[in-house]
N, C-alpha and C positions, 0 to 999 in steps of 0.2 A: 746581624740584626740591622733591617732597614730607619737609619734616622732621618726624621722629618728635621730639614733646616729650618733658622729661624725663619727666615724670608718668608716663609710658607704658613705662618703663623696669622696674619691678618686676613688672609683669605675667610671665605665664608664656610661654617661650620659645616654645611655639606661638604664642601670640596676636604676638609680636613678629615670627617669620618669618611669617605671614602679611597682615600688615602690609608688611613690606619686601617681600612680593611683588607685594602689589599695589601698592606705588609706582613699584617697576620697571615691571611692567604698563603702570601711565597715563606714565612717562615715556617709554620704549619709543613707545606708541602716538602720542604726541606730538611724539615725533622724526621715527617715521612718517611723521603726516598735513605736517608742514610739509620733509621734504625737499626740496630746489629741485635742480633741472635747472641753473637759474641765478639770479644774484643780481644784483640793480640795490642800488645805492648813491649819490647825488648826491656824498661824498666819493674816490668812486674806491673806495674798499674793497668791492669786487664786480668780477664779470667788464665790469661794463655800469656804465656811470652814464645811460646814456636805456630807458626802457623800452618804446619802438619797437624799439631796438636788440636788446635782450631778447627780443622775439615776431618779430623778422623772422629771428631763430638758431632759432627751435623748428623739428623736420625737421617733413615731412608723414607721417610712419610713424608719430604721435601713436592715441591708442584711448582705449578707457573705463579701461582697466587701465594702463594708460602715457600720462596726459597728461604738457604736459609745464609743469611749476611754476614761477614765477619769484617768488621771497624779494623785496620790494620793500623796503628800510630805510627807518627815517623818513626825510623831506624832503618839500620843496616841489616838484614836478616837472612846468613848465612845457614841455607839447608836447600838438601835435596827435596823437592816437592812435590809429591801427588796425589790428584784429585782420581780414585779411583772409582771403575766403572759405573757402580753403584751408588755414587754420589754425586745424583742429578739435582741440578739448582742451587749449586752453590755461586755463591756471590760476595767475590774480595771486593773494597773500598779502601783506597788510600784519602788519606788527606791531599797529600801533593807528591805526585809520581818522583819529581826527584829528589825527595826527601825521603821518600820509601822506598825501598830497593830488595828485590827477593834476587840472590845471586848465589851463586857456586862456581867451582872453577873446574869439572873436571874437563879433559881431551880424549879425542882418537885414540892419541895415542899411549895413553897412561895404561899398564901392564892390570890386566884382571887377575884374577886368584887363581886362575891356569895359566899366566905367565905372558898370556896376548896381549898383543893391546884389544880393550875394550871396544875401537872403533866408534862407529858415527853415532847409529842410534841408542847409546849408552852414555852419552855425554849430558841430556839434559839437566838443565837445572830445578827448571819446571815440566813436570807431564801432566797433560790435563787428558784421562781417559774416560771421564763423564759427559754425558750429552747438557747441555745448557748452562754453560757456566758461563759466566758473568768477571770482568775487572773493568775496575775504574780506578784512573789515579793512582798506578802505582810502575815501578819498571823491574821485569823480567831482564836479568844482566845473567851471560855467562863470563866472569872474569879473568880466565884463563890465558888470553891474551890470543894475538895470532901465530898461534901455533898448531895449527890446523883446524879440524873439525871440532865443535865446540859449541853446543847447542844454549839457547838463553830458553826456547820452549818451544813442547811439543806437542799436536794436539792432535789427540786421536778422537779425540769424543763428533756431537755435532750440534751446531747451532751454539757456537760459544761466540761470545763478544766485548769486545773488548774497547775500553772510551779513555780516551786525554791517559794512554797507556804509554811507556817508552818500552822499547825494547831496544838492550846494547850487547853488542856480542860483534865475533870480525868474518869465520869462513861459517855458515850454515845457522844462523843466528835463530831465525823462526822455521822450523820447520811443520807446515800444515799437511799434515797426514793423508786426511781424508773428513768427510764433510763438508759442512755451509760453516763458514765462520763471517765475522764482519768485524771490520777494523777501521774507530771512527776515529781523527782529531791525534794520531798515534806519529813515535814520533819513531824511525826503525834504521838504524845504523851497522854497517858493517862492511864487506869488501864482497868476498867471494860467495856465492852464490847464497847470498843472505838470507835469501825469499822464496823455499823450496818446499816441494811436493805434489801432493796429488790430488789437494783438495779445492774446492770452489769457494774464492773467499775475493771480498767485496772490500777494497780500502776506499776511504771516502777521506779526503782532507789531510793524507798523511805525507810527512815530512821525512822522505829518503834519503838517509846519508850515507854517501858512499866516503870509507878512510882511506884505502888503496886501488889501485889498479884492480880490478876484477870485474864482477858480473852481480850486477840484483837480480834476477831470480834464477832459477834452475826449475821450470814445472817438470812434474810429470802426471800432469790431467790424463785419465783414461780416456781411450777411443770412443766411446760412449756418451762419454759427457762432455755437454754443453759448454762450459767456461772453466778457467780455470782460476787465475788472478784476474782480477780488474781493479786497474786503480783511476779514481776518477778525481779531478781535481785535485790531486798531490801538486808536493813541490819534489826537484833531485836535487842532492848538492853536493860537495864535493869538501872535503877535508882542505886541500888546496890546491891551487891553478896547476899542477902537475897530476894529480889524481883523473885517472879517466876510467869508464865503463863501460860495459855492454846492457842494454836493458834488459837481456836476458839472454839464456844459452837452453835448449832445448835436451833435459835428465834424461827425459823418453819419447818416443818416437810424433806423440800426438799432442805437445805439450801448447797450452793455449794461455795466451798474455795478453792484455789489452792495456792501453793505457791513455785514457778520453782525458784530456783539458788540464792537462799536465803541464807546470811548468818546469823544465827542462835547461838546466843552468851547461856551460859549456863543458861541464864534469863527462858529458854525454857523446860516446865515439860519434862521428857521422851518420857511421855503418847500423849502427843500432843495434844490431842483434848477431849474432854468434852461432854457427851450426855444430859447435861441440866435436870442430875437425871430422863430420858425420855427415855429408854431402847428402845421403838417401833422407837423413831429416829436417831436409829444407821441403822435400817434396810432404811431408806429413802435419811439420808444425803449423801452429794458429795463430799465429802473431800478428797486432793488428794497432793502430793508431790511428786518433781521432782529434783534432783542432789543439793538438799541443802548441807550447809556445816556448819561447827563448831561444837559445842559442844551440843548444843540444835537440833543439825537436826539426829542424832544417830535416826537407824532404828529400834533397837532389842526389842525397848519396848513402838514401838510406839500404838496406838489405832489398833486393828484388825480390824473394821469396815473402818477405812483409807486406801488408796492404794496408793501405790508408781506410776506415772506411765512408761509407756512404753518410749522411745527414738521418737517413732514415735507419737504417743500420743501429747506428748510434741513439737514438730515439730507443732504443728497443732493451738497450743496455743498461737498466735499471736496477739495483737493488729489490728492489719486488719480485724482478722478473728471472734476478741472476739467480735469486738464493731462496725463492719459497718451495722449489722440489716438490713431494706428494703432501705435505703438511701446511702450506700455504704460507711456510715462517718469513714476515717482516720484523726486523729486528730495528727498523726504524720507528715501527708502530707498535713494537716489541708483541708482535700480532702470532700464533699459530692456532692453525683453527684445531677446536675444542673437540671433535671427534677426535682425531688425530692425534692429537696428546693425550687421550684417556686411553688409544690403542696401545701406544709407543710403550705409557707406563703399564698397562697389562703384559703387552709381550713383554717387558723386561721381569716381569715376576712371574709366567709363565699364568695367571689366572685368565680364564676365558680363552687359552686357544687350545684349537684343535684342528689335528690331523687331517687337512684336507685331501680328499679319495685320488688325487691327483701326486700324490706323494708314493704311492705306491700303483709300479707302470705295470703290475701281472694282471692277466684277465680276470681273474676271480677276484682283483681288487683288493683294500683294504680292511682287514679285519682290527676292529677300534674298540676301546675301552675292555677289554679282557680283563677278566679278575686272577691276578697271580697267587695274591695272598692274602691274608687279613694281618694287620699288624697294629697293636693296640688300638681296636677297633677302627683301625682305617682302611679301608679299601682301595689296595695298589691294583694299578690296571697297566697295560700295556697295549700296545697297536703292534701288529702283526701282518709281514707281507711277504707271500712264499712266492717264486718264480713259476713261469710257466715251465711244463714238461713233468718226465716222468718221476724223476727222484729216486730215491731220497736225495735233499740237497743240505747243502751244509748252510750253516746259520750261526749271526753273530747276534749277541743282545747289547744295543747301544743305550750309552747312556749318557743321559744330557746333562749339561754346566749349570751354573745359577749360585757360584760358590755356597754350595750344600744347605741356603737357606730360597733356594726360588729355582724357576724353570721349568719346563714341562717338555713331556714326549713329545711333542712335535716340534720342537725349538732346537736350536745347537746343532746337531747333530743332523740336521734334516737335506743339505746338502750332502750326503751320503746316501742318501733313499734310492733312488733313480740309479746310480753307480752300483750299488752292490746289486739290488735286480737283475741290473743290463748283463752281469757276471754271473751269474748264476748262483746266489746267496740269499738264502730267506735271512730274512731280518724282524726282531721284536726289542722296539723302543717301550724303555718303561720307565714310570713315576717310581718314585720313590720318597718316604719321608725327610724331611727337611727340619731342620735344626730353625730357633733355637728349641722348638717345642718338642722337639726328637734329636739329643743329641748326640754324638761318635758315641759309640759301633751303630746306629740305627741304620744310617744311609746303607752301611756296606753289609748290614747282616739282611737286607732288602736284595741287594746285586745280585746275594747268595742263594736267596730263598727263588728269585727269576732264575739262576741256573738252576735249580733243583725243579722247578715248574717245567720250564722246557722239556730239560731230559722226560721229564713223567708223560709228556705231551707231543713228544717228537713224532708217534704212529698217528697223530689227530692232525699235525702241521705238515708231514709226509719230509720231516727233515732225519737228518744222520745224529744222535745223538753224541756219537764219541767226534763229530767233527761240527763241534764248537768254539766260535772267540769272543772277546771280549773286547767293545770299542768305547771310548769313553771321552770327553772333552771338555776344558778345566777342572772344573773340582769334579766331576763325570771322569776323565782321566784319572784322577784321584783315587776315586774309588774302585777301580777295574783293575788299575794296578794293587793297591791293597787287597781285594779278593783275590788276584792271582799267586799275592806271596803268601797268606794264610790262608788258600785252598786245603781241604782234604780230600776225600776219595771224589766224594756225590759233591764236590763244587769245583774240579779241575778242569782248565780249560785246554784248547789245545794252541791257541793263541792269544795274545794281546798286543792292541793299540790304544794309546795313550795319549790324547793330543795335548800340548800343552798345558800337561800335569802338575801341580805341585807336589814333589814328592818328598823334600825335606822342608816342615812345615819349621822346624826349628832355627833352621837358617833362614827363610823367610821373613820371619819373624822377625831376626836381628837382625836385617838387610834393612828392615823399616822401622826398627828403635821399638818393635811391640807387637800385638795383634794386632792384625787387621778384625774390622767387624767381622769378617766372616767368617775367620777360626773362636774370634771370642765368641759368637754364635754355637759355631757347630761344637766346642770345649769347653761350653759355660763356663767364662775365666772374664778376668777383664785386659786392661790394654799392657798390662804390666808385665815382663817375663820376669815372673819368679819360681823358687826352684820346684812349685807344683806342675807350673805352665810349663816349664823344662820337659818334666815326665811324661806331662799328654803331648807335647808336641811331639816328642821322640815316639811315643811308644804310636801315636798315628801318624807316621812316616814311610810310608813303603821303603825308602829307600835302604830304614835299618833292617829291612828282613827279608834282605835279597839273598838267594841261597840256591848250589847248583839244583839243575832237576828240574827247573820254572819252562814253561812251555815261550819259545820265543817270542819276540815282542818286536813290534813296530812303532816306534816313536818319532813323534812329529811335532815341531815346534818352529817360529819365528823368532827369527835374531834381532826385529825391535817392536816385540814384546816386552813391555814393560808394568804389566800386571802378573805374570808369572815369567822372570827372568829366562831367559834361555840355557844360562846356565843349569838349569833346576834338568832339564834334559841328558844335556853333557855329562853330568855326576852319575846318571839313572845310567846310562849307556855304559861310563866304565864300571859302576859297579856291576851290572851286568856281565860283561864279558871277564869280567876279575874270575867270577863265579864259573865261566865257561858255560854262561847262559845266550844263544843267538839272538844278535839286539844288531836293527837297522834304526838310524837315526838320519831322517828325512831333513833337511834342514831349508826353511823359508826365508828366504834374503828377504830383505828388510818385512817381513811380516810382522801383523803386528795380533794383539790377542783376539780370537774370535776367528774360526773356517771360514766365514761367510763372506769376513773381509779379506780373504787370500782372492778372490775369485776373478778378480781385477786382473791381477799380475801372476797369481800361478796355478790356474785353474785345475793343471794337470794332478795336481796331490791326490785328487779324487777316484782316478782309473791309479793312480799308485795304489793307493788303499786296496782300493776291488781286489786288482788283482795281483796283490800280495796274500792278500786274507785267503782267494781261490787258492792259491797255489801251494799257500801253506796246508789248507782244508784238505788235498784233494788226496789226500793219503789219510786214512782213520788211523790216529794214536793209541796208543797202548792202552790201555785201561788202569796201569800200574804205573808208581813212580817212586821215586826216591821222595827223602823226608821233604812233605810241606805244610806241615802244619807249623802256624802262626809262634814262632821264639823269639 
């Protein structure tokens, strides 16, 4: 509360009301910016003492105008955290960053439930896989100490920001995935390569501290894009006068670092920058400097492969310019223009889009909106795109993600379009019911009723009826693989691919303390696993009713994915081959959830696909099989 001194008492009665207005004013606005939705407290005094629990209550009807706020109170608050895909616009508030503290301790190196170590992208404390999330005032700590890889947060989402934030951790401490993020007033600690990834992200006034010998960043900016780190106006420093660094070491080949009006304590090698013992990535990296100062920003000896740049140059390196991408986002003016977020949140629930005729490369083009079936008076449709030539040709029916409550046939899975074409594979993408208003078996007895359509329609589409598979991706995986273990005669396929499946919903579950929304959706249950939620989770699990006789499968998943674990793959494969069922398990180094976002770093998965599916297809299967009906 703003108090008026005495002093300020004998002034004239205008100057005093306009005074108390404007302290009404900034308290007003202050009450404002910090109303909470909800409040976490480690004594109970909030709705929430877990701050998991806090972001799994925000609805999905969230926006730029209505996120939704969670008041975090001081404490110490020991849990694994994440903001999962579907949970855009959230927004943590601490009181004072170093009184609040969200940490965990795990490492690299700590042994998984297969006996590995869990490795790098398995260690965070915090995941943010939401687009627009918001922190203020609080610190992201991995406490594990230095003992190698050891993340404090991860952020896959995009347009997230983060103000008067600490981040403490020692090797890999922030690692920015991919996206626009902005990091304002932040204070980020650690040794070895602290400040890593591939995303495009804007530090403005941040205080770098390096504790040991190592390296602050590690980029791996895409070839494609523009920037990668830029930190403008920071401070470096150094644990003490023996502590020294590199300002960065180049993860991948195009890796891009800037750092304008920096000051630079003697913590700072001469050299500057580091080619990761990789000589060919001096000729590729972006590494650039601008009017730094102190002791550590000295030109005479810095890296030759570096450049200073121009006045003009530097002009051009602005927040506005580094991070507004196709949406216009200023997260200074906390601005994105208003088309663009009305799109962003349509594509993400799949309403209003559709199959552009460019999705499908044959001459005859796309055929759009087809009626497969009617299912409690709803009208499932499908798009449909057969290859040039004579045929018949084989055909897969894909099926799109949206965790079983959103998505649409032209979404997910549409990077696959153009691939299976080019290979000679008709393909029919299709809608299907969506939970909570249609909940398990609806989606998968929909999958079932599209193979039985097909077959009936294969003389209409000039495709091979017994030379069908089934492609599917997240909860889309889900379901492909579930029709393929309780297929019967007229629903058996001759392949399946599974992208980043869940397929034991019940460890899932206890991997995150509960449901997630999207099975309490698609199992009308709530967050609680009790011994009902036991039942449905097992009995919609493909993985409990894998049995020999299943037509092979092709599974694909990234190892830092962290909305559906990798492991969830791993299990599916052995129990596969236990059964003496053929299972190839694709594996994406550090990918993360979502094809679209492979395309960067391993674009190849796509002609994998094709032509595995051709080669599988190109022989017609039996028509006969041993037992597969659903046990």
């Amino acid at each position: 509360m703003n108090h008026i001194p005495m002093t300020q008492i004998s002034k004239t009665a205008g100057s005093l009301l306009v005074g108390l207005l404007v302290s009404v004013c900034i308290c007003a606005g202050r009450a404002q910016a910090f109303q909470a939705d909800a409040t976490v407290a480690p004594d109970g005094d909030g709705q929430f003492k877990s701050i998991q629990d806090a972001i799994n209550a925000a609805p999905q009807t969230t926006s730029s105008v209505k996120p939704w706020t969670i008041r975090i109170k001081p404490g110490i608050y020991k849990e694994n955290i994440y903001v999962q895909r579907e949970k855009r616009f959230v927004r943590l508030v601490g009181e004072d960053a170093a009184k609040t503290i969200l940490t965990y301790n795990l490492n690299a190196n700590l042994p998984g439930s297969d006996g590995k170590p869990i490795g790098t992208f398995r260690t965070p404390s915090t995941v943010i896989d939401a687009d627009d999330f918001t922190a203020e005032n609080l610190t992201f700590e991995n406490s594990a100490g230095p003992v190698g890889q050891a993340l404090a947060i991860r952020i896959d989402g995009d347009r997230a920001t983060f103000r008067k934030c600490r981040f403490l951790g020692w090797q890999d401490t922030i690692l920015a995935n991919r996206g626009r993020h902005y990091f304002e007033d932040c204070y980020i600690a650690g040794h070895v390569d602290f400040i890593f990834g591939g995303a495009t992200v804007f530090f403005e006034r941040c205080h770098i501290h390096c504790l040991r010998n190592g390296y602050i960043t590690a980029a791996s900016t895409p070839t494609e894009q523009a920037f990668g780190f830029v930190f403008s106006h920071c401070k470096i420093t150094g644990e003490s006068p023996e502590v020294k660094t590199y300002l960065g070491r180049p993860w991948r080949p195009f890796a891009s670092v800037i750092f304008l009006n920096t000051e630079m304590s003697d913590v700072v090698r001469p050299v500057g920058w580091h080619n990761w013992d990789k000589p060919d990535r001096e000729k590729t990296s972006r590494y650039a400097e601008f009017r730094n100062t102190g002791p550590g920003a000295q030109k005479a000896e810095r890296a030759p492969w570096s450049r200073e740049l121009s006045a003009t140059e530097a002009r051009n390196i602005t927040v506005e310019k580094v991070l507004r991408g196709h949406d216009g986002w200023n997260p200074v003016t906390r601005a994105v223009a208003a088309e663009r977020t009305a799109s962003a949140a349509n594509n993400a629930t799949g309403k209003g889009s559709k199959a552009s005729p460019s999705t499908c490369t044959a001459k005859a083009g796309l055929r759009k909106d087809v009626e497969y079936t009617r299912a409690s008076g709803e009208s499932l449709r499908l798009d449909a795109c057969v290859p040039d030539g004579k045929g018949p040709f084989p055909a897969v029916i894909l099926v799109h993600g949206g965790g079983w409550t959103g998505g649409d046939k032209a979404k997910g899975v549409d990077p696959l379009f153009a691939p299976l074409t080019k290979a000679g594979v008709a393909w029919f993408s299709i809608n299907y019911r969506h939970a909570p208003k249609y909940p398990f078996p609806s989606s998968i007895e929909d999958v079932e009723s599209a193979i039985r359509w097909v077959r009936e329609h294969a003389a209409e589409f000039n495709i091979d009826p017994r030379r069908l598979a089934l492609v599917g991706e997240s909860a889309g995986g889900h379901l492909v693989a579930m029709a393929a273990v309780r297929a019967r005669e007229d629903t058996r396929v001759a392949a399946v691919v599974p992208f980043y499946a869940p397929v034991d919903l019940l460890a899932e579950s206890e991997r995150r303390g509960g449901l997630s929304l999207s099975l309490r959706a698609l199992l009308g249950r709530s967050f609680q696993i009790d011994e009902q939620a036991v039942k449905l989770l097992r009995e919609a699990s493909p993985i409990n009713y894998v049995h020999a006789g299943l037509p092979p499968f092709l599974i694909l998943h990234g190892t830092a994915d962290m909305s559906v674990l990798y492991n969830q793959s791993v299990q599916l494969q052995a129990k596969l081959k236990a059964a003496g069922v053929a299972c190839e398990l694709v594996t994406i180094d550090d990918g993360v959830h979502g094809m679209a976002r492979w395309e960067a770093t391993a674009p190849s998965y796509k002609d994998k696909v094709a032509s595995w599916i051709a080669e599988k297809l190109s022989q017609a299967p039996a028509t006969s099989a041993t037992n597969g009906e659903h046990r």
